[in-house]
N, C-alpha and C positions, 0 to 999 in steps of 0.2 A: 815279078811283082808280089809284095806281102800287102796283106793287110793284118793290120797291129788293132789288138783290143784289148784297152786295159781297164783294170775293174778292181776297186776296193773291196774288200770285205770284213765282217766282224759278226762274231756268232751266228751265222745261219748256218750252217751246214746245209739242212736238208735243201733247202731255197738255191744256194751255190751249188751244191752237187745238181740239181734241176737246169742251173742257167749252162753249166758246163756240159750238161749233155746235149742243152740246145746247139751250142758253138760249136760240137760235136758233127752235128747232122748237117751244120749249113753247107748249101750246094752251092760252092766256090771251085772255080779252078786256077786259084792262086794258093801262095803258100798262108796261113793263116798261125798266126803267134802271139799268143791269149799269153799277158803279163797279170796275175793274180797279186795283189797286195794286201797280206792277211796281218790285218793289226791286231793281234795278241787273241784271237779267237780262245776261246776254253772247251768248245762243246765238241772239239773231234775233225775243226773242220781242216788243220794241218795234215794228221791224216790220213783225210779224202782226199786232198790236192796231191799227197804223194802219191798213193792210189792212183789215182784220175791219168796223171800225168804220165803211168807206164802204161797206160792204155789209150793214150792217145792216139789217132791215124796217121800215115806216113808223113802225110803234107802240115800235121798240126804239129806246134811247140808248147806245151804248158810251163811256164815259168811261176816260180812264187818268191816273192818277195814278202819279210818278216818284218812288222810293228812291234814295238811296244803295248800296244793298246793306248796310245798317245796323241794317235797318226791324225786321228779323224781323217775328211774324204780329203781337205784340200792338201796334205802333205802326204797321204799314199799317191795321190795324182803325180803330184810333184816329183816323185821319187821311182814311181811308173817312169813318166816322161824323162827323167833323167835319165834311167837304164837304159829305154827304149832307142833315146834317141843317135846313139852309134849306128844302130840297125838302119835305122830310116834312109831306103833310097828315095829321088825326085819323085816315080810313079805310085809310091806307096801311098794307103790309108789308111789313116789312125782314128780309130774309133773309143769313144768313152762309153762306157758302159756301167749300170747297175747292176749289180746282180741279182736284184728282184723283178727283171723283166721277163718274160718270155720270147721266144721267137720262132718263126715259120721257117720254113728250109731257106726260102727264099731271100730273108730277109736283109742279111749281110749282102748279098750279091747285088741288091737294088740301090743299098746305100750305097757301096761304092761305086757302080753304075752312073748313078747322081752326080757325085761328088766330083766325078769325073769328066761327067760331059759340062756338066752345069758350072762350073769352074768353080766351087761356093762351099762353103761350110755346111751339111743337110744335118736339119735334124731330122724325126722320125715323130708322127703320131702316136700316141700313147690313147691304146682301148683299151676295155673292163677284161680282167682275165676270163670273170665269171658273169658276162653278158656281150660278148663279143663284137658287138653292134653300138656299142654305148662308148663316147667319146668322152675322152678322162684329161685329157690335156691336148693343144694343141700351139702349144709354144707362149710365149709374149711382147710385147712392145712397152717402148720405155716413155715415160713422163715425164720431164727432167724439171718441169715448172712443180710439180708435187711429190717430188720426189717418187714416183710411183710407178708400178712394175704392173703391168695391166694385162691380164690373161684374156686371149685371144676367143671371142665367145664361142660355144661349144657351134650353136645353130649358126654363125656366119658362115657362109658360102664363099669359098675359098678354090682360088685355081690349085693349078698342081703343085708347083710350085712360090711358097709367099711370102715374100720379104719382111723378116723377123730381128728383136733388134739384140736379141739374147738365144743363148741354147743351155739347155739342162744337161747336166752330165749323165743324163740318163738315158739317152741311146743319140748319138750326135758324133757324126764321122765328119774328121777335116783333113783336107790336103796336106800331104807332104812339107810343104813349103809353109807352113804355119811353124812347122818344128824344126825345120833345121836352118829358120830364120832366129833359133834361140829363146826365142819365148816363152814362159814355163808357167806354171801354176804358183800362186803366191799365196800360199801356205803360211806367213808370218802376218800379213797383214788381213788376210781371210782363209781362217784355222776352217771352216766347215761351210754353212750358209751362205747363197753369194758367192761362193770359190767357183763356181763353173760357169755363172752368167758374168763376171769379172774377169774371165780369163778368154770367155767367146767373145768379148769388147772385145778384145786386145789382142785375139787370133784378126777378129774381122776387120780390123786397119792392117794385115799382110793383105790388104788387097781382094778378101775373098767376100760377100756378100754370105749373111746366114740366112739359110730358104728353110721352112718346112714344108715336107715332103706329106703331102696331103695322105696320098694313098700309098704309105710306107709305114707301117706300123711294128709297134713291138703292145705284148699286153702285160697287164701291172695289175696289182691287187688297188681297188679304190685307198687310198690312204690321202688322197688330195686334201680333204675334209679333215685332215687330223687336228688333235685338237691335241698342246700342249700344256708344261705344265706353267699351275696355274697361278705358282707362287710368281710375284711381282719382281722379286728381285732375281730369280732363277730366268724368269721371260724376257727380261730386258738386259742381263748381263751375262747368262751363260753360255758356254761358247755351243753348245747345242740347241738354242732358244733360235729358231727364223727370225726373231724379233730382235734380235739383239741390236743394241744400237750402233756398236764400232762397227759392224759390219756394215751394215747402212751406212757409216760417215764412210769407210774405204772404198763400198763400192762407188757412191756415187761422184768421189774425187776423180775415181779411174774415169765415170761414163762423162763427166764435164769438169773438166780441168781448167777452162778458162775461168768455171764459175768461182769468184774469189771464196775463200776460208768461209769470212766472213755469211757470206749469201749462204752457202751451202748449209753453217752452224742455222743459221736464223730459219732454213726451210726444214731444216732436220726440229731444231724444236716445236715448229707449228706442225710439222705433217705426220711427225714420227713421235716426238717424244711425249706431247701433250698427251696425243690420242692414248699412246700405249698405256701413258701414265694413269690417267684416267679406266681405262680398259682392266686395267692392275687394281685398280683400289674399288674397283663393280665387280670385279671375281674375288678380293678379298672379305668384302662383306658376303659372298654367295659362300666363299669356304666357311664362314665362321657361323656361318646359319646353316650349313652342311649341305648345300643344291647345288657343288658342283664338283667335277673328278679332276682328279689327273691322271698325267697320261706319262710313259718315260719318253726321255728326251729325242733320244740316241735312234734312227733308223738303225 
């Protein structure tokens, strides 16, 4: 049995060289084969991966796969999961990963543990790197009447396991049988944003339910709160803008496909485009009176 964990990256070194040494220490007794996808990094992080990669332990494989700097997350995914998926036998788990997470020794061994008994897609809790107690995400459910993506509230009381209706590419292990049913990451129609809760839709019709794993955590620097930038037309059409609208029209084709064009256009202009539009032209007047920042695009 492997467990496969693939992970884009782009200039961080120091933070990658950190997530590698976590994958390093986890206490697994299977084999473990970390597929790295460095999209045109500059600051050294190629490198460290070659580095890293002759120091790996008996039972790891560090593999790196080259960008352009082109890639963004949803075609390094894409191109992970292409590699990977020769490898993939029936009992394996494939894990997506960030590289800005942390982890406990533990942490791998519990997800697939999950994944395994639970028959289900697990994602993982996300807590404060630097408050360890303080809960930072805990997954979402979907709103298909407002087009709306609804984060699970931090203080609900939640069993162990909770039927979720999206997973973040940020620490979220799936079955075997998700991959070598051929399903991939769609990288043409969701270049970044949306690329991993679009493609957990369309893992969770093989049959598998997405649970978050209550007491299974990775931790993360707060960034939830970030605030992008604030230019109007950069927020609503660039491919590193969350806001961006074809993203929004793609994903939500994927999550209700019965819902005609038509429906879909007409809930995307009232719930998505107005608002934004208006959101755009209240941070234009704040940039032009100078009360507000920006922020770069790109995690």
């Amino acid at each position: 049995m492997t467990v496969h964990v693939l992970t884009p990256v782009h200039n961080r070194c120091v933070v990658t060289e950190s997530f590698i040494s976590d994958l390093f220490n986890q206490d697994i007794d299977e084999d473990l084969r970390i597929v790295i996808v460095d999209d045109g990094s500059k600051d050294g992080t190629a490198e460290m991966l070659r580095a890293r990669a002759q120091e790996a332990p008996p039972h790891i494989t560090l593999s790196v796969i080259n960008g352009d700097g082109s890639w963004w997350w949803a075609r390094s995914m894409a191109t992970a999961v292409s590699e990977c998926r020769p490898h993939i036998d029936d009992d394996d788990v494939v894990v997506f990963m960030n590289d800005d997470v942390q982890l406990l020794a533990h942490t791998l061994r519990e997800l697939l543990v999950a994944t395994r008994s639970q028959m289900a897609i697990v994602t993982a809790s996300v807590l404060d790197a630097e408050q360890r107690d303080v809960v930072l995400d805990r997954g979402a459910k979907l709103d298909a009447r407002y087009l709306a993506v609804l984060p699970i509230r931090l203080d609900e009381h939640l069993d162990a396991f909770t039927k979720v209706d999206v997973a973040a590419g940020r620490a979220v292990a799936f079955p075997a049988a998700v991959f070598t049913s051929g399903i991939n990451v769609n990288y043409r129609r969701l270049p970044h944003h949306l690329a991993d809760f679009e493609f957990s839709v369309r893992a969770a019709r093989c049959g598998f339910p997405i649970l978050l794993a209550r007491d299974i955590h990775v931790y993360s620097f707060n960034d939830f709160a970030r605030t992008y930038s604030q230019n109007p037309i950069r927020r609503l059409f660039h491919i590193s803008s969350p806001d961006r609208l074809s993203a929004y029209w793609a994903f939500w084709r994927t999550v209700s496909p019965s819902q005609s064009r038509a429906r879909t256009l007409s809930k995307l202009l009232r719930y998505r485009i107005l608002p934004q539009v208006l959101r755009s032209l209240r941070d234009l007047v704040a940039l032009r009176t100078g009360t507000a920042l920006g922020c770069p695009g790109r995690p």
